[in-house]
N, CA, C and O atoms as a GROMACS GRO file, in nm:
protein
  520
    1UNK      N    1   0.086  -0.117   0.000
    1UNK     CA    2   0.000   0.000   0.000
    1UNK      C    3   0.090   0.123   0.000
    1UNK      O    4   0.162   0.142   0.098
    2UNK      N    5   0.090   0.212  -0.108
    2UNK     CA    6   0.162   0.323  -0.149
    2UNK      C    7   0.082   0.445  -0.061
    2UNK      O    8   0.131   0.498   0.039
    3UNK      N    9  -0.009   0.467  -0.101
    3UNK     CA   10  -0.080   0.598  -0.058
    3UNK      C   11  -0.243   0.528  -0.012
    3UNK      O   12  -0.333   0.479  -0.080
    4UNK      N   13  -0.227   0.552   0.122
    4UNK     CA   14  -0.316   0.544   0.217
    4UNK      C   15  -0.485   0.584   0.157
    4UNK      O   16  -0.587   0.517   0.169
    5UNK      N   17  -0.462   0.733   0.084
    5UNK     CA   18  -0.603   0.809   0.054
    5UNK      C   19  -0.694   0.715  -0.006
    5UNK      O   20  -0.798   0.665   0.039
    6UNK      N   21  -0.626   0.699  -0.131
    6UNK     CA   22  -0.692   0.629  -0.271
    6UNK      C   23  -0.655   0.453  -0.196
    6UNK      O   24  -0.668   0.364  -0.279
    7UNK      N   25  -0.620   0.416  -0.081
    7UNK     CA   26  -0.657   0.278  -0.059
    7UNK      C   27  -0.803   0.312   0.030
    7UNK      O   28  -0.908   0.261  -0.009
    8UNK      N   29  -0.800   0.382   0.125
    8UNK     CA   30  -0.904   0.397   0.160
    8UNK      C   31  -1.077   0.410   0.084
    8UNK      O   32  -1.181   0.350   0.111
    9UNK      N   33  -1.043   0.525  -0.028
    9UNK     CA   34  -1.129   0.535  -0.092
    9UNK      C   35  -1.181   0.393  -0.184
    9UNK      O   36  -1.286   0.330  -0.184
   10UNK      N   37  -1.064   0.380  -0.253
   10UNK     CA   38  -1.119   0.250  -0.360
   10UNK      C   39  -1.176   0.139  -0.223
   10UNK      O   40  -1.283   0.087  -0.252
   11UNK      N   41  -1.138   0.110  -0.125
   11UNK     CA   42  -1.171   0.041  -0.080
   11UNK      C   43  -1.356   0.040  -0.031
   11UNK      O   44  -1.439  -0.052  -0.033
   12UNK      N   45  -1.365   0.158   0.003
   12UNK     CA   46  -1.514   0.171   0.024
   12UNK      C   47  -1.559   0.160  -0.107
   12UNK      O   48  -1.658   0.089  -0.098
   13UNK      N   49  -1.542   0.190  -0.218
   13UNK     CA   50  -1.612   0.216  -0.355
   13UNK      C   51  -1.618   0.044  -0.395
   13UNK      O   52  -1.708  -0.009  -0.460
   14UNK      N   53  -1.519  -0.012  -0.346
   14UNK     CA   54  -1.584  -0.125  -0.392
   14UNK      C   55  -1.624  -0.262  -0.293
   14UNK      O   56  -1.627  -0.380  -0.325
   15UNK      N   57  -1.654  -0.200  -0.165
   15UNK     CA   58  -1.786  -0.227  -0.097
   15UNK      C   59  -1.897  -0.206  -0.106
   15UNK      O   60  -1.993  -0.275  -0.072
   16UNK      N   61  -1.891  -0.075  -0.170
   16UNK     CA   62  -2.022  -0.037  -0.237
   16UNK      C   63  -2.081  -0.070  -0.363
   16UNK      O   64  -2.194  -0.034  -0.398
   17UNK      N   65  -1.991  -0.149  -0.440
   17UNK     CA   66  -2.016  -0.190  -0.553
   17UNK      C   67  -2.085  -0.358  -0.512
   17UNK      O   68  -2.144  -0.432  -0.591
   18UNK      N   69  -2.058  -0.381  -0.384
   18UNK     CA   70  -2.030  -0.542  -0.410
   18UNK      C   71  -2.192  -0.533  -0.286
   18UNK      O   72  -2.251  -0.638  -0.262
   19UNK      N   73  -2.224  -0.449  -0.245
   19UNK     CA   74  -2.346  -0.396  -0.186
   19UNK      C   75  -2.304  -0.446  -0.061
   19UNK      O   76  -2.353  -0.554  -0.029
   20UNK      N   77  -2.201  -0.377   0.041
   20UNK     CA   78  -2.134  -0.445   0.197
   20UNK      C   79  -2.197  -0.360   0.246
   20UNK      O   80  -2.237  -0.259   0.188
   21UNK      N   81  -2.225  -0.407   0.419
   21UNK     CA   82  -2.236  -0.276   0.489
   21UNK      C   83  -2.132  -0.199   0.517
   21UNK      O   84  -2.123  -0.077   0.509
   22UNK      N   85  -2.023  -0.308   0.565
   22UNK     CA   86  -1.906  -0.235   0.657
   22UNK      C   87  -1.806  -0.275   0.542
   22UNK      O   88  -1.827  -0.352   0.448
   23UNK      N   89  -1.674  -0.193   0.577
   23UNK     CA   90  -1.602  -0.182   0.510
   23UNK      C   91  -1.490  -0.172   0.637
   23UNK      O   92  -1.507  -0.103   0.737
   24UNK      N   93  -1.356  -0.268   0.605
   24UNK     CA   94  -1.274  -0.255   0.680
   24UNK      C   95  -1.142  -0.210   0.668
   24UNK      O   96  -1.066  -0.299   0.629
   25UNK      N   97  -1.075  -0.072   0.694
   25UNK     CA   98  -0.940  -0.063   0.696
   25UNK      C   99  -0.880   0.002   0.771
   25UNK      O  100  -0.931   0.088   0.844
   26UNK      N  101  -0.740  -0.032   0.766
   26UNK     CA  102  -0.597   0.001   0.836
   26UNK      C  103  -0.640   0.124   0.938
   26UNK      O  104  -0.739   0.185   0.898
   27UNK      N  105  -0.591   0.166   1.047
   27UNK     CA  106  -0.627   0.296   1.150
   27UNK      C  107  -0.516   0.370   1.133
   27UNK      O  108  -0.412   0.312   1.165
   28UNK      N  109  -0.506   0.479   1.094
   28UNK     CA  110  -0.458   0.564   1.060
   28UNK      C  111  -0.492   0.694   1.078
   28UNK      O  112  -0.602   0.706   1.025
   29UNK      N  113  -0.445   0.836   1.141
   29UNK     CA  114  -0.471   0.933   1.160
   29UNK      C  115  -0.540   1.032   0.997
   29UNK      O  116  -0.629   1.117   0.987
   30UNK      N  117  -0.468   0.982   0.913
   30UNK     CA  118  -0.556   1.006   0.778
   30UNK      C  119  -0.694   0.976   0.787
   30UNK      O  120  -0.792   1.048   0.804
   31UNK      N  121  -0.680   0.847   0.772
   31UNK     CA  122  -0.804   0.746   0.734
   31UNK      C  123  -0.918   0.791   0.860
   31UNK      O  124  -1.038   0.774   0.837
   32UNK      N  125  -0.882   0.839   0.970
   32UNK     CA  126  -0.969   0.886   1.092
   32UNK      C  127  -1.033   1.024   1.028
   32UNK      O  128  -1.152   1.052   1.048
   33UNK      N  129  -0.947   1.110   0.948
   33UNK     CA  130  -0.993   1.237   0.934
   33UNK      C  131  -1.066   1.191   0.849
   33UNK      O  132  -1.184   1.191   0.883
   34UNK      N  133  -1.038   1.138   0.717
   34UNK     CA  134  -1.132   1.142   0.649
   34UNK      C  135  -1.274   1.065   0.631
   34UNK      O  136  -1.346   1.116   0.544
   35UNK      N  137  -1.309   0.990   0.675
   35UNK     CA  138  -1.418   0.935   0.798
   35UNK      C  139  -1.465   1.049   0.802
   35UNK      O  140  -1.522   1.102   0.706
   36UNK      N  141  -1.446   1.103   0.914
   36UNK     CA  142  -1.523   1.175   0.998
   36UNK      C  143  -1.586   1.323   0.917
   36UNK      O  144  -1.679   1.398   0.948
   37UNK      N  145  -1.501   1.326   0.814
   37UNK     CA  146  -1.540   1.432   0.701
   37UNK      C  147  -1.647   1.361   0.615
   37UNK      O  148  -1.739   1.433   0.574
   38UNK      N  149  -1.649   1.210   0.577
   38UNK     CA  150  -1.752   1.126   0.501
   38UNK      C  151  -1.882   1.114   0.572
   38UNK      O  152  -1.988   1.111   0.509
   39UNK      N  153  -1.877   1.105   0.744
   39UNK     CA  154  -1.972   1.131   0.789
   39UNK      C  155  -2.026   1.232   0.824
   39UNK      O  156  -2.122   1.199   0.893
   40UNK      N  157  -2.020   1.333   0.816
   40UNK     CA  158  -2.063   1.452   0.791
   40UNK      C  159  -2.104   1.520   0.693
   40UNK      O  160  -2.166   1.625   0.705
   41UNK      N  161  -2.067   1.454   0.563
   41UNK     CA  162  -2.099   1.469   0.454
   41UNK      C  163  -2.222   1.387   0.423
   41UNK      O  164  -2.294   1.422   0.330
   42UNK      N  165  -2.258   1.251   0.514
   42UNK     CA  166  -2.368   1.200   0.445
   42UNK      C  167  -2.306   1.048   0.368
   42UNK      O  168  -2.388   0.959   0.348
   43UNK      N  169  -2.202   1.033   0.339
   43UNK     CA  170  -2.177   0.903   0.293
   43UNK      C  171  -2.168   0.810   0.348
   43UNK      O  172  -2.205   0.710   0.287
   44UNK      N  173  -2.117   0.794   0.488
   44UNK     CA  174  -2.139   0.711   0.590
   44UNK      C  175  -2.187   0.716   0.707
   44UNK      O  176  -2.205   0.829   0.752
   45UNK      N  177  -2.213   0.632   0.769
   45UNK     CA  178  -2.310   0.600   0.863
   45UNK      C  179  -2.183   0.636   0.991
   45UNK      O  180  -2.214   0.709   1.085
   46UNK      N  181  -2.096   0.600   0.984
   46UNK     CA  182  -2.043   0.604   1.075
   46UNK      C  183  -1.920   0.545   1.149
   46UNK      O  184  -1.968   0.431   1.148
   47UNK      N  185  -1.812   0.528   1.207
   47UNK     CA  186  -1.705   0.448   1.204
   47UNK      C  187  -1.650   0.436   1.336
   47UNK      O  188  -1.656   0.532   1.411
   48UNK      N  189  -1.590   0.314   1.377
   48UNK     CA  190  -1.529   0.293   1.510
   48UNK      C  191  -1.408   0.215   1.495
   48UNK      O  192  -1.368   0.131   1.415
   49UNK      N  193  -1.361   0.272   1.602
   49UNK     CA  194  -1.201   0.141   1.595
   49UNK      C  195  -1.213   0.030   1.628
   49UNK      O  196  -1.325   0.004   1.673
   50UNK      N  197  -1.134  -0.060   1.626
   50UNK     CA  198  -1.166  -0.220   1.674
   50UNK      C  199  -1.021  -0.286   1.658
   50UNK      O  200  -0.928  -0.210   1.633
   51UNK      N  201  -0.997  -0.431   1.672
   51UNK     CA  202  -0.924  -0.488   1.667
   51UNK      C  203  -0.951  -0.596   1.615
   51UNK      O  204  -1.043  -0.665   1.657
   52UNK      N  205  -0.864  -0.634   1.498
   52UNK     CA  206  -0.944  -0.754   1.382
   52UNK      C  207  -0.763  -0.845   1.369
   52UNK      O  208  -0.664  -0.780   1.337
   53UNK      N  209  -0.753  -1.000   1.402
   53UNK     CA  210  -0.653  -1.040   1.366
   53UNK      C  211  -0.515  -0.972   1.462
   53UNK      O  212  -0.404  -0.968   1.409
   54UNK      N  213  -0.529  -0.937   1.558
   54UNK     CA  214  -0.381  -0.833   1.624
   54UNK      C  215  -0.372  -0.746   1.582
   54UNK      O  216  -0.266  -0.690   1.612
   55UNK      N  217  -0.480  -0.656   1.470
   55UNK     CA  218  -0.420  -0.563   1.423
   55UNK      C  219  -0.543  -0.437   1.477
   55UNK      O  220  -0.662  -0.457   1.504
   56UNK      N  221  -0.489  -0.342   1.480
   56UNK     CA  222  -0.544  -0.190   1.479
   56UNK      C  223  -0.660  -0.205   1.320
   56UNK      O  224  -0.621  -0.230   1.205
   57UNK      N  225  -0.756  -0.189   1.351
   57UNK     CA  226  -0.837  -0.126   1.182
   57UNK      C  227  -0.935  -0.003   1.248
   57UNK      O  228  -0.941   0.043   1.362
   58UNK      N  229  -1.005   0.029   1.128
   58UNK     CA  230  -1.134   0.121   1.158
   58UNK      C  231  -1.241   0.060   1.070
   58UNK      O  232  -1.221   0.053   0.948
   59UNK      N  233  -1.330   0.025   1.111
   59UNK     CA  234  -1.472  -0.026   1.081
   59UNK      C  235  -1.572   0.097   1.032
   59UNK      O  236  -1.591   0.186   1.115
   60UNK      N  237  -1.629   0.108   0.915
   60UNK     CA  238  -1.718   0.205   0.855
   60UNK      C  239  -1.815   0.171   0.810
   60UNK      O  240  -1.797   0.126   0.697
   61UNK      N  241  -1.966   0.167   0.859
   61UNK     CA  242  -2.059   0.147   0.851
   61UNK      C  243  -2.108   0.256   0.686
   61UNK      O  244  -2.137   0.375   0.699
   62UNK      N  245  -2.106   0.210   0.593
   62UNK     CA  246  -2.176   0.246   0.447
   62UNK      C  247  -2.327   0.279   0.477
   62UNK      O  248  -2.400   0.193   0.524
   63UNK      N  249  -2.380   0.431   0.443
   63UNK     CA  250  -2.515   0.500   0.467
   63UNK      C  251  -2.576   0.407   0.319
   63UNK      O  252  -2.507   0.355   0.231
   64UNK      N  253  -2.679   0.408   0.326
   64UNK     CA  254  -2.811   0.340   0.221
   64UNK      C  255  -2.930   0.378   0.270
   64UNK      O  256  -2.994   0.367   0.375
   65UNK      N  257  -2.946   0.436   0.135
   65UNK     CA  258  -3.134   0.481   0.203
   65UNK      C  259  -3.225   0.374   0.092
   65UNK      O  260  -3.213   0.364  -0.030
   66UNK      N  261  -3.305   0.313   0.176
   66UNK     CA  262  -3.386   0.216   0.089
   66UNK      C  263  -3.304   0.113  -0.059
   66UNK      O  264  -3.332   0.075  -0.172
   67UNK      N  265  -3.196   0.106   0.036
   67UNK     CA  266  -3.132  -0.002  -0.021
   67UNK      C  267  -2.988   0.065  -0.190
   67UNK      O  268  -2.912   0.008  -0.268
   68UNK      N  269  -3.030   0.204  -0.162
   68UNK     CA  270  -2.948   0.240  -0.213
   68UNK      C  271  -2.835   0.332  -0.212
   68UNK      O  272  -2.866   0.450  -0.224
   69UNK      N  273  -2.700   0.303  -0.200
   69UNK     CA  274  -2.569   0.397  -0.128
   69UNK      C  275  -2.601   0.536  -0.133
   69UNK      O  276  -2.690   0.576  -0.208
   70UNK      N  277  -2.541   0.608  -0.064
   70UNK     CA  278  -2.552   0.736  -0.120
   70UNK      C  279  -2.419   0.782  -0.162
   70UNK      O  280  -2.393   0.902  -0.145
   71UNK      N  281  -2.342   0.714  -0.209
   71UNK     CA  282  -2.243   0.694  -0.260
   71UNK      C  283  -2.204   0.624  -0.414
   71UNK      O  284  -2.180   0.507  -0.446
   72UNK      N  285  -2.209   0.738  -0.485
   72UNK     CA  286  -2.252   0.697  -0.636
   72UNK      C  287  -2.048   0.652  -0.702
   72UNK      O  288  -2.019   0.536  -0.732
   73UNK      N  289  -1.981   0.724  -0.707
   73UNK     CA  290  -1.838   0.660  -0.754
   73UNK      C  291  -1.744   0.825  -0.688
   73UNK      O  292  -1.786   0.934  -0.647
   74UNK      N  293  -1.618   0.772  -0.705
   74UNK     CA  294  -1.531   0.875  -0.639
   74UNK      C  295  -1.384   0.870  -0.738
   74UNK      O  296  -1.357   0.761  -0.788
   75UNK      N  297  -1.319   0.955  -0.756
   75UNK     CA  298  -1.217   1.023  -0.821
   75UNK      C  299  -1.094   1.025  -0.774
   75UNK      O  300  -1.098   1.136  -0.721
   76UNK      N  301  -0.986   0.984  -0.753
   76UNK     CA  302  -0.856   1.049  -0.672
   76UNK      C  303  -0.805   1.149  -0.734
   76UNK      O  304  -0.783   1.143  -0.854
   77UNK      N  305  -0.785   1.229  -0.680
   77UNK     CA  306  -0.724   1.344  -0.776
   77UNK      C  307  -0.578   1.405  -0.737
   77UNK      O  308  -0.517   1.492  -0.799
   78UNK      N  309  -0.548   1.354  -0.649
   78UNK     CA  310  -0.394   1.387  -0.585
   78UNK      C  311  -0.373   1.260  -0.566
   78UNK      O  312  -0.447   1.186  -0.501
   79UNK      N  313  -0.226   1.215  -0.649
   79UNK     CA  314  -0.177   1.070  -0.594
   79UNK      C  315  -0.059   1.110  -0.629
   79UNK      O  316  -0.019   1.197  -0.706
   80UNK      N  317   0.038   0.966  -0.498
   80UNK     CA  318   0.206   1.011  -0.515
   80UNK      C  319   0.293   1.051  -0.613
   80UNK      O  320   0.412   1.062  -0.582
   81UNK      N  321   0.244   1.084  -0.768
   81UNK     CA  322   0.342   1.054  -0.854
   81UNK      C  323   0.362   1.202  -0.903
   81UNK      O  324   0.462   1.264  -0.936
   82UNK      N  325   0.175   1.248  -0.891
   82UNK     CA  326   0.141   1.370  -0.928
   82UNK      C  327   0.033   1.470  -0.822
   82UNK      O  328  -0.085   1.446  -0.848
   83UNK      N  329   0.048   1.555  -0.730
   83UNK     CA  330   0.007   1.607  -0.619
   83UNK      C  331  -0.061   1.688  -0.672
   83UNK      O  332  -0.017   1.744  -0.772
   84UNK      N  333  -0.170   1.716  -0.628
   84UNK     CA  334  -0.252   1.857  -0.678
   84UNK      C  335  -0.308   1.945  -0.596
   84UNK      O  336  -0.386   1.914  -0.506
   85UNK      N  337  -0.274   2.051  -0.622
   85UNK     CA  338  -0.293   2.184  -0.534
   85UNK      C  339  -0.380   2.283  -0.567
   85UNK      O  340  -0.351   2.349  -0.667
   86UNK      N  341  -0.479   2.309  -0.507
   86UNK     CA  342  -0.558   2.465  -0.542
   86UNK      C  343  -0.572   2.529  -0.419
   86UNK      O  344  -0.585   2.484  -0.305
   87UNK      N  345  -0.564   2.670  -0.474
   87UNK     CA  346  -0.612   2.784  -0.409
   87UNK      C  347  -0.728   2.803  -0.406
   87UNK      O  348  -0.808   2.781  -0.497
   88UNK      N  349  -0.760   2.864  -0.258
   88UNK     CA  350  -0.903   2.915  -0.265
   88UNK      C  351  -1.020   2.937  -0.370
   88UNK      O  352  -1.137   2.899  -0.375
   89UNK      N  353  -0.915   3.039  -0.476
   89UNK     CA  354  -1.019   3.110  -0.570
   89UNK      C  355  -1.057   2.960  -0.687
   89UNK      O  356  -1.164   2.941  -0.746
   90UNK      N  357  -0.965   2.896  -0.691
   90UNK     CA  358  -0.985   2.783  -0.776
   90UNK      C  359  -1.096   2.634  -0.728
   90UNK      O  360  -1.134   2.551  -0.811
   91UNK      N  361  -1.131   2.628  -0.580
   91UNK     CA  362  -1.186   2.550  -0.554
   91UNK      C  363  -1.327   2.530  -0.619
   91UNK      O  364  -1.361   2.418  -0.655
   92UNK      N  365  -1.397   2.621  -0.631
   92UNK     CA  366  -1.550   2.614  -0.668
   92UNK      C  367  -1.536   2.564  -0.851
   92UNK      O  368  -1.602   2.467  -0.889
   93UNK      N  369  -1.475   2.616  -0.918
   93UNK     CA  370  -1.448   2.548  -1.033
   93UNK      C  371  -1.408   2.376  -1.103
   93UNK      O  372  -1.428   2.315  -1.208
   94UNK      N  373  -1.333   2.350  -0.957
   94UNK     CA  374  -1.285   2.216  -0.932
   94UNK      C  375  -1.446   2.160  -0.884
   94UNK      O  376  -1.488   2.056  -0.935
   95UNK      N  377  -1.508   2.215  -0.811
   95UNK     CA  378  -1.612   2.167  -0.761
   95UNK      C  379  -1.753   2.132  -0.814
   95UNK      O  380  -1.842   2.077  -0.748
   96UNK      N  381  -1.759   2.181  -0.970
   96UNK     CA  382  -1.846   2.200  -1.021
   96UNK      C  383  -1.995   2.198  -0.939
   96UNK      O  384  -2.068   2.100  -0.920
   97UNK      N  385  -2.015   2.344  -0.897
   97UNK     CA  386  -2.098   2.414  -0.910
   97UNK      C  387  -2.198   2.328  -0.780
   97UNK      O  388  -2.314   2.370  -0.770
   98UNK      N  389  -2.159   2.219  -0.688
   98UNK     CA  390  -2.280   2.132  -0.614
   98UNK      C  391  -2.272   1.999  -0.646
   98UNK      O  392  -2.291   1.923  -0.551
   99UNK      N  393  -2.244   1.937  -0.775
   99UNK     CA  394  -2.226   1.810  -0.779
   99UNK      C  395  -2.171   1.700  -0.724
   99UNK      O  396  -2.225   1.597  -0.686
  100UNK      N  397  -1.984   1.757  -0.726
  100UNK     CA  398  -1.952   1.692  -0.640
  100UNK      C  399  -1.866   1.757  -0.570
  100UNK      O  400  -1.812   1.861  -0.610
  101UNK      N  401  -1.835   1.685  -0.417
  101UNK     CA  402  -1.792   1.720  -0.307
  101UNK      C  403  -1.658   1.729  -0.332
  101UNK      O  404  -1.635   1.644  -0.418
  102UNK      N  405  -1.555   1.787  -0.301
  102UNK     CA  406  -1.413   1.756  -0.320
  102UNK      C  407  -1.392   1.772  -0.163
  102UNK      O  408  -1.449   1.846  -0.083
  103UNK      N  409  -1.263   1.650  -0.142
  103UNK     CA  410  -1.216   1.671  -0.020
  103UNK      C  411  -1.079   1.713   0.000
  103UNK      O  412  -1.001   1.635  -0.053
  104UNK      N  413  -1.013   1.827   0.070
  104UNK     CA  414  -0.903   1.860   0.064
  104UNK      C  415  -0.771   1.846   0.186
  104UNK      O  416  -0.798   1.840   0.306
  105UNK      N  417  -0.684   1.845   0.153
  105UNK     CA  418  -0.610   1.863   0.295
  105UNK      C  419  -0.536   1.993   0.298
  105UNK      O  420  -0.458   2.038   0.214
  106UNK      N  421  -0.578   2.045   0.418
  106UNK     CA  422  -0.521   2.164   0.444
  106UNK      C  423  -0.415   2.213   0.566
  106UNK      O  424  -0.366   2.109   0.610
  107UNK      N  425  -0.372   2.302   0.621
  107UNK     CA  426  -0.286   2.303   0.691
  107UNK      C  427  -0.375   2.315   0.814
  107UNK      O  428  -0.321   2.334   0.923
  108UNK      N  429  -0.522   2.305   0.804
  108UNK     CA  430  -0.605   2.321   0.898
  108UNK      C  431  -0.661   2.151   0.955
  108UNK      O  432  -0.721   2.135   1.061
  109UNK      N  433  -0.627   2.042   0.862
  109UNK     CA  434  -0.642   1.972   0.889
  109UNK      C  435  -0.749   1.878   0.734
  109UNK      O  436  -0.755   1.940   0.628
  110UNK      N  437  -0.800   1.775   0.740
  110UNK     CA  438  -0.918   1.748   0.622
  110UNK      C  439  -1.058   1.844   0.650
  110UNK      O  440  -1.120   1.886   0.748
  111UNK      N  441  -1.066   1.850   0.512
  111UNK     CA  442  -1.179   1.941   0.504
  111UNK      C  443  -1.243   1.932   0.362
  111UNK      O  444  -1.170   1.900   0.267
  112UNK      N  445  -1.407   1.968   0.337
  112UNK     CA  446  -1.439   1.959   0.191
  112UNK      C  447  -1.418   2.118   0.143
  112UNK      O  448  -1.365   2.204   0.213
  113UNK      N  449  -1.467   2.137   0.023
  113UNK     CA  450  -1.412   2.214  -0.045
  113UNK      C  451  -1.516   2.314  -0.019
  113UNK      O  452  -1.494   2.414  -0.086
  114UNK      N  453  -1.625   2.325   0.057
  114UNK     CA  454  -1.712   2.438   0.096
  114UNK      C  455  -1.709   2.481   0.209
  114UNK      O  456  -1.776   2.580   0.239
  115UNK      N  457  -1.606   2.396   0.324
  115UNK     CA  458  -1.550   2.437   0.422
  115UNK      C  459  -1.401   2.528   0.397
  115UNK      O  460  -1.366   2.624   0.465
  116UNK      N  461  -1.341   2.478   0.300
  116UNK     CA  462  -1.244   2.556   0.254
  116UNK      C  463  -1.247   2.705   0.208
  116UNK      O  464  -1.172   2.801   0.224
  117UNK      N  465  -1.398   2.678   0.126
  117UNK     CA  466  -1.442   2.841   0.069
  117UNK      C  467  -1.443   2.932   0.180
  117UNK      O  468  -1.388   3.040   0.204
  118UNK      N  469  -1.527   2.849   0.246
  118UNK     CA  470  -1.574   2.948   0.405
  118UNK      C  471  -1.487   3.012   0.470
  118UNK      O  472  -1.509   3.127   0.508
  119UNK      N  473  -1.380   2.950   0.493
  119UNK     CA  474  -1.201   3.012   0.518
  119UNK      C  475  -1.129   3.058   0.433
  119UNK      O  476  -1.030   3.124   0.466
  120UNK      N  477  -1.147   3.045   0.356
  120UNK     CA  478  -1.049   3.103   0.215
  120UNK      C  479  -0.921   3.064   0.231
  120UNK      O  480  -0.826   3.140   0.246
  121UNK      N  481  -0.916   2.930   0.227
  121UNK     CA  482  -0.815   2.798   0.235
  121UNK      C  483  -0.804   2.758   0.078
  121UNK      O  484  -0.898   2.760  -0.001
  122UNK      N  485  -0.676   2.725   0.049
  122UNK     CA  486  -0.674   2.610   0.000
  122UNK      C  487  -0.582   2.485   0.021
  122UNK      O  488  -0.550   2.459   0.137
  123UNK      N  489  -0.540   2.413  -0.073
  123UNK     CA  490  -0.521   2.298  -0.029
  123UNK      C  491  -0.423   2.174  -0.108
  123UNK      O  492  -0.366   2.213  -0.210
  124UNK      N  493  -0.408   2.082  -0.083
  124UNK     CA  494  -0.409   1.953  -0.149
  124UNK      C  495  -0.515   1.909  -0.219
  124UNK      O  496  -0.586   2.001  -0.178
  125UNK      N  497  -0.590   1.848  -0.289
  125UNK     CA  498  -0.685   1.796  -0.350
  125UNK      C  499  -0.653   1.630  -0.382
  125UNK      O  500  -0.602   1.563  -0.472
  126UNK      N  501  -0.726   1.607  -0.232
  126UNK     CA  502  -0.731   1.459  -0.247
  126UNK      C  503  -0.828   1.360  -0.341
  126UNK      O  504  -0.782   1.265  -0.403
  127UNK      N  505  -0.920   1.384  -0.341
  127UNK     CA  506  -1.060   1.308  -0.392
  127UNK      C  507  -1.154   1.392  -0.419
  127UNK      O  508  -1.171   1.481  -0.336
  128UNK      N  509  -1.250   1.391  -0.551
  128UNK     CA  510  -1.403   1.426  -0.540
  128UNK      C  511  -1.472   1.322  -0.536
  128UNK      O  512  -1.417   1.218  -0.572
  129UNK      N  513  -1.618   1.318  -0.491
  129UNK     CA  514  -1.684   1.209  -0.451
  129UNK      C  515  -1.828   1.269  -0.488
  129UNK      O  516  -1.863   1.387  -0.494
  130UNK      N  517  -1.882   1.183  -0.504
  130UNK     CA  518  -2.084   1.237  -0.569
  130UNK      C  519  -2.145   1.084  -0.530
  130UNK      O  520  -2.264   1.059  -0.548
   0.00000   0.00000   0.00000
């Protein structure tokens, strides 16, 4: 596992493909932030730590309303080879307009990209998600 983000992500995306509730990975101070930004956003239900095999994980309960995710597919958009950065004024463009959510890392910590506006942050650009 190279980059933590895009394991995390693909990993839920294809729990959600395979119709899971929970989804299990690695505990990580990343993987904690961004959680807790997914649940707040509405994509998940919710997440706890545990211990699976001797190891540290985090357990994430996948949101579904009437049997369907609210989690339609997701994007990486910053990965190790090639990093991507916007400024404030550039976020809402990246964001097209409400569709989808972008999540960023900032020196403030993870955050989406309408929390970013609100501060006039910008960022890393980890993932958009719809």
């Amino acid at each position: 596992m190279n980059h933590r983000v895009s394991d995390l992500i693909i990993r839920i995306k294809n729990a959600v493909k395979a119709q899971r509730r929970e989804v299990v990975f690695d505990n990580f101070k990343i993987n904690k932030a961004i959680c807790k930004v997914l649940v707040t956003e509405g994509f998940l239900e919710g997440f706890e730590a545990g211990i699976r095999e001797g190891k540290k994980v985090l357990i994430a309960k996948i949101k579904y309303e009437k049997r369907i995710p609210n989690f339609t597919d997701v994007l990486v958009v910053s990965k190790p080879s090639l990093r991507k950065y916007a400024a404030a004024k550039e976020i809402l463009g990246i964001q097209r307009k409400g569709r989808h959510t972008i999540i960023l890392s900032t020196n403030k910590g993870i955050m989406t990209g309408r929390e970013a506006l609100k501060k006039n942050m910008g960022g890393e650009v980890l993932f958009r998600i719809w």
